[in-house]
C-alpha positions as CSV (number, residue, x, y, z in Angstrom):
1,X,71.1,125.9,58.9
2,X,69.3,123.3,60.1
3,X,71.9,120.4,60.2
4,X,74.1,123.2,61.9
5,X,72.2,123.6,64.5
6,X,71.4,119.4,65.2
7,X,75.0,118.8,65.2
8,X,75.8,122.4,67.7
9,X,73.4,120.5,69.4
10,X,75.0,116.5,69.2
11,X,78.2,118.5,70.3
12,X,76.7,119.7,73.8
13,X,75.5,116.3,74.5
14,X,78.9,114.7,74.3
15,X,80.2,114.1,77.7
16,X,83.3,116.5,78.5
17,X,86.0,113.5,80.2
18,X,87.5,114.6,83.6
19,X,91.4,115.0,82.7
20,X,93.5,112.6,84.7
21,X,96.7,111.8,85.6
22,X,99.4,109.0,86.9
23,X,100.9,109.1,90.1
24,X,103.7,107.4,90.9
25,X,105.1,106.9,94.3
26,X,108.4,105.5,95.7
27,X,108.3,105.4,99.5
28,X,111.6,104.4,101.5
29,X,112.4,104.6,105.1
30,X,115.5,106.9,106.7
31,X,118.1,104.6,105.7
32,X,116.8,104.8,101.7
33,X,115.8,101.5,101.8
34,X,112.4,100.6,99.7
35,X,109.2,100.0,102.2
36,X,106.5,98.0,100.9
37,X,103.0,97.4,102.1
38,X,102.9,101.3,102.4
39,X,99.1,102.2,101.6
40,X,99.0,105.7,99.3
41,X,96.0,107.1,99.2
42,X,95.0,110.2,97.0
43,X,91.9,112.8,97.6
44,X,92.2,115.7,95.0
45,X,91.1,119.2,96.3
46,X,88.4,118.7,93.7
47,X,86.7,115.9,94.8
48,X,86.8,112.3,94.8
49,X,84.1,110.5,92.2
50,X,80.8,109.9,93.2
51,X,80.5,106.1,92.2
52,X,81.3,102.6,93.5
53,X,84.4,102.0,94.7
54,X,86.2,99.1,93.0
55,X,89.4,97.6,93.2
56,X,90.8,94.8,90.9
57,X,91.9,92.6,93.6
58,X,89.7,90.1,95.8
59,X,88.4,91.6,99.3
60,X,89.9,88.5,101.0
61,X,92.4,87.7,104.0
62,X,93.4,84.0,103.7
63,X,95.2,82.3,106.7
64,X,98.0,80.0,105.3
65,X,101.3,79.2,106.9
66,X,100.1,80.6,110.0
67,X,100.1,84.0,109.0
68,X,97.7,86.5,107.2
69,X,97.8,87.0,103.2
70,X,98.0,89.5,102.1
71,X,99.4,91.1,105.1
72,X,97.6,94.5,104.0
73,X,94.5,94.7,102.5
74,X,92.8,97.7,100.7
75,X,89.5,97.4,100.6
76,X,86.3,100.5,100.1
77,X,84.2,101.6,102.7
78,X,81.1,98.9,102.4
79,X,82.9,96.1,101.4
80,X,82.6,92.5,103.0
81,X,85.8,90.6,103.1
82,X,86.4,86.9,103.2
83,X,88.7,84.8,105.7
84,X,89.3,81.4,104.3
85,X,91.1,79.1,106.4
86,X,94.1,77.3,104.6
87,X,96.0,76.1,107.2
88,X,95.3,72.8,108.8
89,X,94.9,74.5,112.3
90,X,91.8,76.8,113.5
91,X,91.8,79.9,114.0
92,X,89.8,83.1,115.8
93,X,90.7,86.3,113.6
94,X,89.8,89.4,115.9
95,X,90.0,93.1,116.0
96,X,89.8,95.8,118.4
97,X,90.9,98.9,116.3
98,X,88.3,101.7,116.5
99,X,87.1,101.2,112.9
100,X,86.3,97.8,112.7
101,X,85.7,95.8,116.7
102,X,84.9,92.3,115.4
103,X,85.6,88.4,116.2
104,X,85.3,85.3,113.7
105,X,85.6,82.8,116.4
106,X,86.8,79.4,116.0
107,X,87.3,78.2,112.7
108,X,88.7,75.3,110.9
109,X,90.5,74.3,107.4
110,X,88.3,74.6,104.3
111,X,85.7,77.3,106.3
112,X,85.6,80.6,105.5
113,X,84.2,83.6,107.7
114,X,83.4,86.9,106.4
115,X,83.1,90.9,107.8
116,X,81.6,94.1,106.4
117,X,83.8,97.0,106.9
118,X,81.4,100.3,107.0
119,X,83.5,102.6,108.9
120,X,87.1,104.3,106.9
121,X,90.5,103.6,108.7
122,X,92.8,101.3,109.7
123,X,92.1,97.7,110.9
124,X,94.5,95.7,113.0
125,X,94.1,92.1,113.0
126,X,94.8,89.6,115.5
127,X,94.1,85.3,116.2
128,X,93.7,84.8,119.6
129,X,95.4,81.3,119.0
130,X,98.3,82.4,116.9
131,X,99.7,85.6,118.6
132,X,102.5,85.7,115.6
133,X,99.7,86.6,113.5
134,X,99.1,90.0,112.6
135,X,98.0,91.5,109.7
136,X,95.7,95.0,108.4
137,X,92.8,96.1,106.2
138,X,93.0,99.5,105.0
139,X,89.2,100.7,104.7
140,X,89.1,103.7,102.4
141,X,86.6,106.2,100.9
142,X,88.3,107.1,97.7
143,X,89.6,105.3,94.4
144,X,92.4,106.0,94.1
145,X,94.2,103.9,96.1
146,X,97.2,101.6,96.4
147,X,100.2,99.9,98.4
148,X,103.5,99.8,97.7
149,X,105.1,96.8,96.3
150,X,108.7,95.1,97.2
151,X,110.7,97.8,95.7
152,X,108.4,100.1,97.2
153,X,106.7,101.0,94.4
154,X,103.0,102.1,94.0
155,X,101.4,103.4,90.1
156,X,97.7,105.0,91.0
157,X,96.4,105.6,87.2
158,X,93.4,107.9,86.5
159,X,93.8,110.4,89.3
160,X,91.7,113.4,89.0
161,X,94.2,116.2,87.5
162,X,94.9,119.4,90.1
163,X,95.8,120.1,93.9
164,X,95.7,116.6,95.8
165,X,96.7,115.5,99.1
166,X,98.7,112.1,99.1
167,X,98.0,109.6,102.4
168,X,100.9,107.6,103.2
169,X,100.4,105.2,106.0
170,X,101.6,102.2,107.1
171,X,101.6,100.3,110.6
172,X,105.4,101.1,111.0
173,X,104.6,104.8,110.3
174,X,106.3,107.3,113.1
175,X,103.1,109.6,113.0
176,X,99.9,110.2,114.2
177,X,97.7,107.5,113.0
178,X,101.0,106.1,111.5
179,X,100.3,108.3,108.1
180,X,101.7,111.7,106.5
181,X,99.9,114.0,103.9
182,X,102.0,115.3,101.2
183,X,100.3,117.7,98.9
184,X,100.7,117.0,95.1
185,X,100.2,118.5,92.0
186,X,98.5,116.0,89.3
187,X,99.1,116.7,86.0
188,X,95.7,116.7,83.4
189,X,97.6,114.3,81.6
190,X,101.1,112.0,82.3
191,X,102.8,111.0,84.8
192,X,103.6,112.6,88.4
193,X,107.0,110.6,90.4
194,X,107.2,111.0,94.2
195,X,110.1,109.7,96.0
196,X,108.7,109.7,99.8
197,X,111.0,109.4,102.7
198,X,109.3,108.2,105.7
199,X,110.8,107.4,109.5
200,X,109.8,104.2,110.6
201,X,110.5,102.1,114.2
C-alpha cells in the first residue's frame, strides 16, 4: 500500500506538458504571387508563456552593400541589437517610428553601434547619408514568431494548441499599422496550413 501511494504520489509531481502545435503559413499578395519578409506573429487566446523570449537568430542589422541585412528583423521586447558597419563608407542609422526614436550617428567600417528595443511594434529604419537605405525591426512580446521566406513561406513550431490570433504585417501591408489578424485554430498536436492573401501597394 505503501509503494502505491509513493508512486500516486511520483505521478502528481510529473509536469503535465502544454500540447502544441505547427503552424504553417503561406502569405501571397492579390496577384498569388509569394511575399516574403512578411512577419507572422501568433498570440493564443490562452496565453502566451511566461519566460524569456528567444529566437535562434542574432539580434543584428549589418550595413553591407549599402543596404540593411537582414532587411527585417524580429527581435523580443528587451533585446539590444547590434549595427556593424561592413561597408567601406559611414553611416548614421536613425529612426523615428513611435516605438523605437533613436540615432547611431556617424559611424565607420569595422565599428559597430548598438540599441535596446523596450517598447513592441514596428521600427522603420533610416541612414541619413544613404536615403536608399531602408530597412525594419519587428519588436514583439510573444514567441512565437516568424517571417516569411522567398517562397513566402513561414513554419512557427510549438505553438500553444487552441483559439489563436495570427499577426501578419509587413511594411507593404494595405492596413492599419500595415497588419491583419486572422483567427486560427491550433491543433494539440500536427500541423495547421494557412494560405493568406494579402493586398499590398
Amino acid at each position: 500500500m505503501r509503494s502505491l501511494i509513493l508512486c500516486a504520489l511520483s505521478l502528481c509531481l510529473v509536469p503535465i506538458t502544454a500540447q502544441a502545435g505547427t503552424v504553417a503559413v503561406h502569405v501571397v499578395d492579390a496577384a498569388g504571387k509569394p511575399v516574403s519578409d512578411a512577419v507572422i506573429t501568433i498570440y493564443p487566446t490562452a496565453g502566451v508563456p511566461k519566460r524569456p523570449i528567444r529566437f535562434p537568430w542574432t539580434n543584428e542589422v549589418m550595413q553591407k552593400n549599402i543596404a540593411f541585412n537582414p532587411r527585417t528583423l524580429i527581435v523580443p521586447v528587451g533585446a539590444t541589437v547590434a549595427f556593424p558597419n561592413q561597408d567601406k563608407v559611414r553611416h548614421h542609422v536613425y529612426s523615428f517610428s513611435k516605438p523605437a526614436r533613436f540615432e547611431l550617428k556617424l559611424f565607420g567600417k569595422d565599428q559597430t553601434r548598438s540599441y535596446t528595443f523596450t517598447t513592441p511594434g514596428a521600427v522603420a529604419l533610416g541612414c541619413n547619408i544613404h536615403d536608399q537605405m531602408s530597412g525594419f525591426i519587428k519588436v514583439v512580446d510573444t514567441p512565437f514568431a516568424g517571417k516569411t521566406n522567398g517562397s513566402g513561406d513561414a513554419l512557427i513550431p510549438a505553438v500553444t494548441g487552441g483559439a489563436a490570433r495570427v499577426i501578419i504585417w509587413h511594411p507593404a501591408l494595405r492596413a492599419k499599422s500595415n497588419e491583419i489578424i486572422v483567427p486560427v485554430q491550433v491543433p494539440d498536436t500536427g500541423t495547421l496550413t494557412r494560405r493568406l492573401q494579402i493586398a499590398t501597394r
